[in-house]
C-alpha atoms as an extended CHARMM CRD file, in Angstrom:
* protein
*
        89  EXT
         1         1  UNK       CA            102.2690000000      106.6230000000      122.4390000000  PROA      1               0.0000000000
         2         2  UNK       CA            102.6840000000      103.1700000000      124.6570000000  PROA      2               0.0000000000
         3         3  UNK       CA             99.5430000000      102.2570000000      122.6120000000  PROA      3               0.0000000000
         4         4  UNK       CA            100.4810000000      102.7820000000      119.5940000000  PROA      4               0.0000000000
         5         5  UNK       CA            103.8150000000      101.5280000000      119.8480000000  PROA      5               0.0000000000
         6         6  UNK       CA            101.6160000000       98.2970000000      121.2510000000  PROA      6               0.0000000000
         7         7  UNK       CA             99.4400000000       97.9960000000      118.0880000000  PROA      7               0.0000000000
         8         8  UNK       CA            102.7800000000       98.1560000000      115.6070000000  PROA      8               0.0000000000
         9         9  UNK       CA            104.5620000000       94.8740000000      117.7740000000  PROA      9               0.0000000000
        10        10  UNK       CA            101.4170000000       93.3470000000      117.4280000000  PROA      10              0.0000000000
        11        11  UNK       CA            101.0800000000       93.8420000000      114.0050000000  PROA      11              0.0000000000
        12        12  UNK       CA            104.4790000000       93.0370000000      113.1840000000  PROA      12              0.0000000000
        13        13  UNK       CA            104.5240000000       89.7390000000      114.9630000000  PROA      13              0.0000000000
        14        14  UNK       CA            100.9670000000       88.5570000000      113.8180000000  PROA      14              0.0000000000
        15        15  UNK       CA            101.8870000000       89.5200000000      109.7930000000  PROA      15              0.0000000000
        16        16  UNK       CA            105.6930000000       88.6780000000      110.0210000000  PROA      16              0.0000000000
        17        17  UNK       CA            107.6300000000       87.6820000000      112.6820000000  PROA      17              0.0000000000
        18        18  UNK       CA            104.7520000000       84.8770000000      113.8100000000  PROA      18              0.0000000000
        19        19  UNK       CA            105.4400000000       83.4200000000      109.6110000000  PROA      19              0.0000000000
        20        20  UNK       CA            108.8260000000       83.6870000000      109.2400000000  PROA      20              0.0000000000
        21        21  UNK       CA            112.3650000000       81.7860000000      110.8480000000  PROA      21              0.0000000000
        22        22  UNK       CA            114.9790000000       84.6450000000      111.4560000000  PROA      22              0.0000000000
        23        23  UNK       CA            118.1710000000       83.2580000000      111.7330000000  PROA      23              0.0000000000
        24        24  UNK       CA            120.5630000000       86.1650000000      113.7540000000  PROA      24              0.0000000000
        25        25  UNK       CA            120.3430000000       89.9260000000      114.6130000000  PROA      25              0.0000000000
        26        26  UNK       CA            121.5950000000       90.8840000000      110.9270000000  PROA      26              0.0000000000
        27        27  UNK       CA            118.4800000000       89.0000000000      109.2040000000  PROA      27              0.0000000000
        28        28  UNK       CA            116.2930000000       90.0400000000      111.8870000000  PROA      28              0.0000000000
        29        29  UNK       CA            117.1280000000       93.9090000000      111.3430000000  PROA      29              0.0000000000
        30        30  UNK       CA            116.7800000000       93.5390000000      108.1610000000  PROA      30              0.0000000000
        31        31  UNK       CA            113.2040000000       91.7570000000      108.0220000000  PROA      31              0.0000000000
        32        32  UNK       CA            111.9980000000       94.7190000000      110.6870000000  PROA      32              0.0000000000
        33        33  UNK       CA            113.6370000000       97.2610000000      107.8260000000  PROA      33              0.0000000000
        34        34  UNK       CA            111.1800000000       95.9450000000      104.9260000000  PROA      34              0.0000000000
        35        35  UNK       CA            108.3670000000       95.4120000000      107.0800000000  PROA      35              0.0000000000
        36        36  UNK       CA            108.5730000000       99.0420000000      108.2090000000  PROA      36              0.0000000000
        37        37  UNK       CA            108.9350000000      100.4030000000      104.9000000000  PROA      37              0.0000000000
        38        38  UNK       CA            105.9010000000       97.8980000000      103.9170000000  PROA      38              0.0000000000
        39        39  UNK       CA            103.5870000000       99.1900000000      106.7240000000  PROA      39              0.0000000000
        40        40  UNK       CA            104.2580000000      102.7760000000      105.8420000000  PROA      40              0.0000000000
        41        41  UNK       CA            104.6250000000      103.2210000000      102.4440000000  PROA      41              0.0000000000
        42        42  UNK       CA            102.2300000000      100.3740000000      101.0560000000  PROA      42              0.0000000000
        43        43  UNK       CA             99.7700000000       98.6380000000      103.6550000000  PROA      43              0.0000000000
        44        44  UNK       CA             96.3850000000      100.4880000000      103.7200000000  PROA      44              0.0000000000
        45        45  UNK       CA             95.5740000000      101.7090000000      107.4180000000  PROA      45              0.0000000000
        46        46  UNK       CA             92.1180000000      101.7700000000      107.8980000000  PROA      46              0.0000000000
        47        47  UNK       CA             92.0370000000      105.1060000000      110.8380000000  PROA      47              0.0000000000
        48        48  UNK       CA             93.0170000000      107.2450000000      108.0330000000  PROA      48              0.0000000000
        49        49  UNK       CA             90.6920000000      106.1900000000      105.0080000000  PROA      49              0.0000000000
        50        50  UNK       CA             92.2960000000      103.2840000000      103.9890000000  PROA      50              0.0000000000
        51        51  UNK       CA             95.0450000000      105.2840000000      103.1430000000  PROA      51              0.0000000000
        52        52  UNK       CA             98.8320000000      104.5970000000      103.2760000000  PROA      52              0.0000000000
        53        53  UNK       CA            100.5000000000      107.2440000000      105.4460000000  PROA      53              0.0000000000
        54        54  UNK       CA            103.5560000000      108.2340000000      103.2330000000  PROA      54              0.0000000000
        55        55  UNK       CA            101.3390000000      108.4280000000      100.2010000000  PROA      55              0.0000000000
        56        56  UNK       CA             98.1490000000      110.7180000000       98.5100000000  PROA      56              0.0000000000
        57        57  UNK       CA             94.8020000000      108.7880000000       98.1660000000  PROA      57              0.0000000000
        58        58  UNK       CA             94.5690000000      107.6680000000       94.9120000000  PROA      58              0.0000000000
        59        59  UNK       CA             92.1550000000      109.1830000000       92.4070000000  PROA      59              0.0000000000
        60        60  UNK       CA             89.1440000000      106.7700000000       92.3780000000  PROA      60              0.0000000000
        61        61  UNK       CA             88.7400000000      104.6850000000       88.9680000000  PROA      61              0.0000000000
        62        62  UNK       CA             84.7330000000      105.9650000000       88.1750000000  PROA      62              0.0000000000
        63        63  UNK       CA             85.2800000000      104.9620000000       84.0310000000  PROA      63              0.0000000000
        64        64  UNK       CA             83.4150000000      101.5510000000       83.1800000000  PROA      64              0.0000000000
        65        65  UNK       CA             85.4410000000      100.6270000000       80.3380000000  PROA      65              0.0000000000
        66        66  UNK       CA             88.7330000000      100.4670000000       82.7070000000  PROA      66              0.0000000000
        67        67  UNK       CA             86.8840000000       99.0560000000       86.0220000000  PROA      67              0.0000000000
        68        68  UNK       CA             86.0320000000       96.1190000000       83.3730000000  PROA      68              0.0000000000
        69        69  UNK       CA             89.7010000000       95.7800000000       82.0970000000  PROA      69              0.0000000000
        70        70  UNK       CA             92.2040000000       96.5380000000       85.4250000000  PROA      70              0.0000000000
        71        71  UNK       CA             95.6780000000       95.4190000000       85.2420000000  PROA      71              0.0000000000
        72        72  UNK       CA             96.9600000000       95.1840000000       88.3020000000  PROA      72              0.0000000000
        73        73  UNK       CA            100.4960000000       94.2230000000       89.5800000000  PROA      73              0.0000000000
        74        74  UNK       CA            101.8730000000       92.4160000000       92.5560000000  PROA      74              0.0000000000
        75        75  UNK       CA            105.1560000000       92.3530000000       93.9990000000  PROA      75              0.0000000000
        76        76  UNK       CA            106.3740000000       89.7880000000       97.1630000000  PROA      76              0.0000000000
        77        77  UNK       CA            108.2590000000       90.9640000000       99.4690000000  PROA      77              0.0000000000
        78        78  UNK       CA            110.6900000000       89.0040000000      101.2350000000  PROA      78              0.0000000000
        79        79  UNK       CA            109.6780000000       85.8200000000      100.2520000000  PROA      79              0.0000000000
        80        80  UNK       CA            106.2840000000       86.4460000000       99.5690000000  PROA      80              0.0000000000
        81        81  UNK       CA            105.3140000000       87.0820000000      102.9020000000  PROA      81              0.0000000000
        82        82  UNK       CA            104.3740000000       90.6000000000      102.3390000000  PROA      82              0.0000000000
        83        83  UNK       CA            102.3140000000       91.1360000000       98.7890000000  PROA      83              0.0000000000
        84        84  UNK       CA            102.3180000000       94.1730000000       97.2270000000  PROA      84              0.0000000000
        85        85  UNK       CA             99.5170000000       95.4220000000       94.7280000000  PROA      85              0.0000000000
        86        86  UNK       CA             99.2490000000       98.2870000000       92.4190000000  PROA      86              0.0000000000
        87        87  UNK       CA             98.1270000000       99.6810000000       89.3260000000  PROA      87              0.0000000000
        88        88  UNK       CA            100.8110000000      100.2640000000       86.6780000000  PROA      88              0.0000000000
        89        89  UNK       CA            101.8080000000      103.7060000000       85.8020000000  PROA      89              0.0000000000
């Protein structure tokens, strides 16, 4: 688990922490809370497929006509540190 645990810190200071100025404990608690919810629910990991943890692997897009024409969407997160992309619904 210690390793782990080590891999997440390092992540989180590398793609966060290392790019951002926190300013107290409040702002700082609350970066860590959308970074978490980032890394789990969104960020591809690549020991499980390139798959996000919380969520299915998506069906793979095998039609020409819409690899030609993809709309995709991106969303920042907290300042546009974080970038989120994904295929409308």
């Amino acid at each position: 688990m210690n390793a782990i645990m080590e891999r997440w810190v390092r992540t989180c200071r590398r793609e966060l922490l290392d790019r951002r100025l926190t300013w107290n404990q409040h702002h700082l608690l609350h970066v860590l809370r959308e970074f978490e919810i980032f890394h789990n629910e969104h960020r591809p990991h690549q020991g499980i497929a390139n798959a996000r943890p919380l969520a299915p692997l998506p069906k793979p897009i095998t039609d020409p006509d819409r690899l030609a024409h993809l709309n995709i969407h991106r969303r920042g997160r907290l300042g546009g540190i974080l970038h989120e992309y994904e295929h409308p619904a």
